[in-house]
N, C-alpha and C positions, 0 to 999 in steps of 0.2 A: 504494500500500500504506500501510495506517496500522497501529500498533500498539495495543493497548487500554491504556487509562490509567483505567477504572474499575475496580475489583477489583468480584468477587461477594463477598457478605456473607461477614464471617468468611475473606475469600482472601488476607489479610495488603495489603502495602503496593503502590501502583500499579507497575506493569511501567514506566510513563515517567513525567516528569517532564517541565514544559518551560523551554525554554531560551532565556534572556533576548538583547535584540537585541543588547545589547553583547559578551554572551557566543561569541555565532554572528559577530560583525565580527571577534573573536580566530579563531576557526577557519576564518576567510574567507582572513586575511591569513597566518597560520602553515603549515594544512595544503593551503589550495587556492591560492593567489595564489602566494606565496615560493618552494614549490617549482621552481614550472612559470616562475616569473621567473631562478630562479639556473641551473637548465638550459640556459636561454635565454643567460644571460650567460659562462655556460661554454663555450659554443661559438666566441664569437670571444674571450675570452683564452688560451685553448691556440693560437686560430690566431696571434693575437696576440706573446703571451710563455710562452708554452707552460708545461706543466707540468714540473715536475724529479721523477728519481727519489725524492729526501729526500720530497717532497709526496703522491709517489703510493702507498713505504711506509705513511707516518703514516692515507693514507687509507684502506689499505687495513686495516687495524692498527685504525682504527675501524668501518670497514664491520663485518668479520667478530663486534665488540664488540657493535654495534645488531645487526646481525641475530641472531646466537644466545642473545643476553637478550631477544629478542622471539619468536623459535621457542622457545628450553628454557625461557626465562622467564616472561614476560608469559602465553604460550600453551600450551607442554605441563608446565610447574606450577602457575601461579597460576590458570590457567583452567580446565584440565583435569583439574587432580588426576593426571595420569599417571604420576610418581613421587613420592618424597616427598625429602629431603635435610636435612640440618644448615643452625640458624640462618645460618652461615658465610656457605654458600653460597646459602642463597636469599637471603639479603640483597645478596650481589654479583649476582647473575642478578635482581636485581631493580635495580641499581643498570646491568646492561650492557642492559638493557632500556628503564630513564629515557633512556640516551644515544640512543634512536633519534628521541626527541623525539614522539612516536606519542600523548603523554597519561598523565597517570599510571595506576597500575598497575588502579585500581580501575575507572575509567568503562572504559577498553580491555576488561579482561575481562567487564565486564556486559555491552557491546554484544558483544563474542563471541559470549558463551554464551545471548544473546537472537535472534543471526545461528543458532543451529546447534538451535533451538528451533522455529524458521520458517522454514530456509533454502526461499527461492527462492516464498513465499509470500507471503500478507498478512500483513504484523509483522516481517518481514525488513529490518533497516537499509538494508543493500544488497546488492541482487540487480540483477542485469543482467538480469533479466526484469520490472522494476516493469512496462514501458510497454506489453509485447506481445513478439512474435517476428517481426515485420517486420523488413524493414532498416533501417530511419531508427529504428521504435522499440525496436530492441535498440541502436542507437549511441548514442542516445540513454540507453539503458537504462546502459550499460557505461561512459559518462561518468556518470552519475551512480553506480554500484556503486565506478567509482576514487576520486574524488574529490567529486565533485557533492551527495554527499549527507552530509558534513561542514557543510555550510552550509545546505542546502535544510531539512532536516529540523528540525521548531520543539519535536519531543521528543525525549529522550536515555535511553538504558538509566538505570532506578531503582538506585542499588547497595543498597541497603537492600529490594530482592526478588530484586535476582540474585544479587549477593555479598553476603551474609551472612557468609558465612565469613572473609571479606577483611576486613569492616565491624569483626571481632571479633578482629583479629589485631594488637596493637599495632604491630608492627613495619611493615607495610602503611598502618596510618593516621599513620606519622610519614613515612616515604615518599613519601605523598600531598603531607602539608601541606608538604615540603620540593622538590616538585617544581621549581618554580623554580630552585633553585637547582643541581638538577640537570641542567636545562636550561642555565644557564650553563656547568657543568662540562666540559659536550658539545661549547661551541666552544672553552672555554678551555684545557682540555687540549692539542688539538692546536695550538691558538696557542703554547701553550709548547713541546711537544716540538720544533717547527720552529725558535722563537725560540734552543732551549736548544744542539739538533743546529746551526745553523747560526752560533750566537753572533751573530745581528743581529734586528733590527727589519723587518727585509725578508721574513728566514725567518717569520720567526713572522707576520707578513700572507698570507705565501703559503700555509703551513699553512692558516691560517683560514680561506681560501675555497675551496681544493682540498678539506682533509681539516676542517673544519667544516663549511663551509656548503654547497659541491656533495653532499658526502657524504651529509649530512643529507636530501637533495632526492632523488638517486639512491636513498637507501634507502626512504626514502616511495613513490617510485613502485613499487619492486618489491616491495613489502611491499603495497601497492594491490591490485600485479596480481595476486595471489589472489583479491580480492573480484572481479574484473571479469574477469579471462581464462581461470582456474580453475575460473570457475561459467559461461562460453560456450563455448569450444572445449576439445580434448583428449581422451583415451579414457576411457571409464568400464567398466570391467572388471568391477565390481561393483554389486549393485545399489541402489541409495538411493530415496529420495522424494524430492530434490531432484537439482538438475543438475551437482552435484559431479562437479569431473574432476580428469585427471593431464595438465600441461602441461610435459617437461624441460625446455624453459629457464627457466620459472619457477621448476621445485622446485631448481636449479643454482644460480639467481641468489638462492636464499630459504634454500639451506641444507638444506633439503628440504622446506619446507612447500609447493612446489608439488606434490605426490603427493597432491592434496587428495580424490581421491573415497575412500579404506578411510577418510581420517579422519573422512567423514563417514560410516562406516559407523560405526567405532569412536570416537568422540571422542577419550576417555580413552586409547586407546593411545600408548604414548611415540615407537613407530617410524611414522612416515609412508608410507615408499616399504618396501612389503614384498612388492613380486615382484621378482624377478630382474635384477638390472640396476638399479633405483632407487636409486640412491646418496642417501643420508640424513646428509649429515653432523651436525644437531643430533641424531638415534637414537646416531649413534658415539659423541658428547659423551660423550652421559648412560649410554652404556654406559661407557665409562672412568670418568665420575665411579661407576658402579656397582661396579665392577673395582676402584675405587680404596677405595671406602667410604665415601666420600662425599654416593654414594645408593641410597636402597634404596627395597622394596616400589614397583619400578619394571614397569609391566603393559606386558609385551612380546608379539606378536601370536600369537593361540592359532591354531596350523594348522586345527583342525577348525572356525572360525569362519571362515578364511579359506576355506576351502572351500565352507561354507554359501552363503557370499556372492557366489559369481562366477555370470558371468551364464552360464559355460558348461560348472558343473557336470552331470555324469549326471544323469537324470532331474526 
């Protein structure tokens, strides 16, 4: 699959951009390497010297931080528009979103919303259908939809034809240019809450690779496996043009964005999992911060569109 990177006359600025070899060695090393190393190396220091409660609080205490500024942040406001909120808060949902370490706010949501333009097509960053429907070429497909195509791929979403919006938001472009150091924040944080909870220099190392650096790595993979397990396996209840599904232990372990085929009916809806049973907890967020007043002009799922959309309505 390639995306187009010429505009038609007059069609504003190109869909891609491409992206330099040094640029693609950072994304080698941060989002495909590092991960899949520090999981690696988590396995024999728990068998080792195990992890402590103090470790698995603070991780867990950043987990649910990346994930839900990557579900209500990165993804159902800054990318979706599905509600709207005070500077407040979307400056911190924009700030528990930098902690997943995923990219700043702008390139994530142009590859999005260039992912939900082509899903499962040609122009699709990743799809676990690039290769075929074989079995070696959708394993192949699915390693590249997780991970694979962070590095392979030699163009990147344009934000200046997908985010506009974001491009024109001062608060987004300081965001941006401060990413790094919100990338630091991400392991130093819990380096100190460890260091601080346990008043040593021991605590605060073991934070840092429990609840910084494993953390960071666990949340990358399961924040992944939307792109890759979400678009192969799972039911689809409703109907789409691409292969969007509902996978529970993904929409569990993501918060609810495994619920992923209504959201590719609906993009813009706030709620993910909207049949019975789909526990949604970034939907309950954003319903409290709604409760709260925090957020408003929040697009919650209209029944008679749920309706339209199943594959086993009446006639």
């Amino acid at each position: 699959m390639t995306s187009s990177s010429t505009p038609r006359p007059g069609s504003g600025p190109v869909e891609t951009v491409a992206v330099t070899a040094g640029r693609r060695a950072v994304y080698l090393v941060v989002l495909v390497v590092l991960p899949v190393l520090l999981l690696a190396l988590a396995v024999p220091a728990a068998w080792g010297w195990g992890v402590g409660p103090r470790d698995l609080v603070i991780a867990l205490v950043m987990y649910l931080v990346s994930i839900f500024g990557i579900a209500i942040g990165y993804h159902r406001l800054f990318t979706h528009r599905a509600f709207r909120c005070g500077r407040g808060l979307r400056i911190a949902l924009m700030l528990a979103g930098g902690m997943a370490v995923e990219g700043p706010v702008m390139l994530w949501s142009a590859e999005h919303r260039r992912h939900h333009k082509y899903a499962d097509r040609e122009g699709d960053p990743h799809s676990p259908w690039r290769y075929g429907d074989s079995g070696p070429a959708l394993l192949r497909g699915m390693l590249h939809a997780h991970i694979g195509w962070f590095y392979t791929a030699r163009r990147r979403s344009n934000a200046q034809h997908w985010v506009p919006d974001l491009l024109a938001d001062p608060d987004v472009r300081r965001f941006d240019a401060a990413y790094p150091a919100v990338v630091l924040a991400s392991f130093a944080l819990p380096a100190a809450a460890g260091g601080l909870w346990s008043m040593s220099w021991a605590g605060a190392w073991s934070a840092l690779f429990w609840a910084g650096l494993v953390r960071y790595a666990v949340v990358h993979h399961v924040t992944w496996s939307v792109n890759s397990v979400a678009h192969t396996f799972g039911d689809r209840p409703f109907r789409t043009r691409d292969r969007s599904s509902n996978v529970w232990w993904v929409a569990m372990l993501t918060l609810g964005e495994g619920w992923h085929n209504w959201h590719h009916v609906e993009p813009t809806c706030a709620r993910h999992g909207v049949l019975k049973g789909q526990f949604d907890p970034s939907a309950r967020l954003i319903r409290w911060f709604e409760q709260a007043g925090w957020a408003y002009a929040v697009r919650w799922p209209i029944p008679s569109r749920l309706a339209a959309h199943r594959h086993d309505r009446p006639g």
